[in-house]
N, C-alpha and C positions, 0 to 999 in steps of 0.2 A: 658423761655421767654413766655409772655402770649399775645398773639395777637388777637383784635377785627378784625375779617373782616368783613366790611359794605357793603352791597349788596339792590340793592331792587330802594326804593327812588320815588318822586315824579317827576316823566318824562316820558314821552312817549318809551324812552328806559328800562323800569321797567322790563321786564320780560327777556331780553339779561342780563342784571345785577344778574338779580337771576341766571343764568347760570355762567354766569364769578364767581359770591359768591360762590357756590356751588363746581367749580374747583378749585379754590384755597383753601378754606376749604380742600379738598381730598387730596391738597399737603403740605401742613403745618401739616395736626394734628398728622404725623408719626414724626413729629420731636419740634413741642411744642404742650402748651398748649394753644387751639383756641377756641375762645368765638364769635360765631358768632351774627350780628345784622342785623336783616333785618328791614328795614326801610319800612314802607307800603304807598301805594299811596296817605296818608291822612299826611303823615310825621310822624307819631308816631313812635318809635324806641321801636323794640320789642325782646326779646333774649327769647332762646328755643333750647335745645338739640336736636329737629326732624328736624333746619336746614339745619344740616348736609346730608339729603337725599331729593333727587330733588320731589318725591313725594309729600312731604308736600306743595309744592306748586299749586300741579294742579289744585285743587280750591281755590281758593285766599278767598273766604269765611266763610274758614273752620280754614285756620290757625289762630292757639293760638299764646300765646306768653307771657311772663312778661315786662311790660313797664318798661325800662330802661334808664337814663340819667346823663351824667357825672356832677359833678361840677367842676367852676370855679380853676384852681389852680389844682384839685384834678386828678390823674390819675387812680381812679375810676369809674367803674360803679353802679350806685345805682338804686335801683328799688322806686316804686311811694312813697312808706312809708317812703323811708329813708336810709336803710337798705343796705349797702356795700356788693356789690355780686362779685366784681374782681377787681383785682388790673393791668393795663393793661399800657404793657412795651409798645406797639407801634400800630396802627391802622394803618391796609390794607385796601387801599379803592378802589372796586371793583363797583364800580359807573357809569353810561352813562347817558349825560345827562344835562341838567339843575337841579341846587340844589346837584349836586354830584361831576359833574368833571368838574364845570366852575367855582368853588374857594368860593362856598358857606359852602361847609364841610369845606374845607381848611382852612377857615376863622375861622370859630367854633375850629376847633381841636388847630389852632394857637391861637387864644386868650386867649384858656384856657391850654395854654401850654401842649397840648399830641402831642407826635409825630406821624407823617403820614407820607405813601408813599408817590411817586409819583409829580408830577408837583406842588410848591408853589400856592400862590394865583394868582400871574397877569401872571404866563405863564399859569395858568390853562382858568382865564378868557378871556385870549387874545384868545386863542386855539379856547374858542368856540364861539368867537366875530372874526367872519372874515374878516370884514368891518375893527374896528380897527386893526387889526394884520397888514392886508393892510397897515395901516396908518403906523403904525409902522417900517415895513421895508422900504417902500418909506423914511421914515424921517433918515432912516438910509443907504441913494443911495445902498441897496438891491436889486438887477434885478428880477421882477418879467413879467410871462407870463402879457401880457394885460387883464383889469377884467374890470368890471360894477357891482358896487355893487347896490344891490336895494331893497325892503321890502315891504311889504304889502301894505303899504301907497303909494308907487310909479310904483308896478309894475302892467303892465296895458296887 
């Protein structure tokens, strides 16, 4: 089995996610084949055989990479030219965040039909929408502790 784990990404949790990518990586690739993708703080998705060691990251300026991206339909990864680099049975997504684990990947990987771990789209975005989730269990007589939701605009 050939698994992408995605790590990295556009969030303020970007570097907890390189840690989480990096340990998974170390438990998968004793028993498949793992293709890792680190996603960089610009959103670029970049694959590279030195992600498998935490070092590669300590300067974030330094890391290489080949720019990677699937097609539609296709459970492929292809690099910028074209050019089919893996055939990829299931994505690990090792993500924190906005744009990773609030159903933004999850969107992407669903529409283009590849399978992923982990929470669907609307338990992913409820997750990290706590205001609706709120909404949610009250609409469903759910007992929750008492809350005050509030946001930037309102809180004083």
């Amino acid at each position: 089995m050939t698994v992408a784990v995605f790590f990295g990404g556009r969030s303020c949790e970007h570097d907890i996610s390189i840690i989480t990518g990096i340990q998974t990586l170390a438990v998968l690739k004793n028993k498949h084949k793992v293709v890792p993708i680190y996603i960089r703080g610009t959103g670029e998705w970049v694959y590279d055989k030195s992600f498998f060691d935490i070092k590669t990251f300590a300067d974030k300026s330094t890391i290489k990479g080949k720019a990677v991206h699937f097609l539609p339909n296709q459970r492929r990864l292809f690099d910028k030219k074209g050019k089919s680099l893996f055939e990829i049975d299931v994505c690990v997504l090792c993500m924190h965040g906005l744009n990773g684990e609030d159903g933004a990947l999850q969107g992407l990987l669903q529409m283009y039909n590849i399978p992923y771990t982990g929470s669907g789209i609307l338990a992913s975005s409820l997750a990290m929408d706590k205001n609706a989730m709120k909404c949610v269990l009250k609409a469903h007589e759910i007992e929750q502790v008492p809350y005050v939701c509030m946001d930037k605009n309102t809180y004083d």
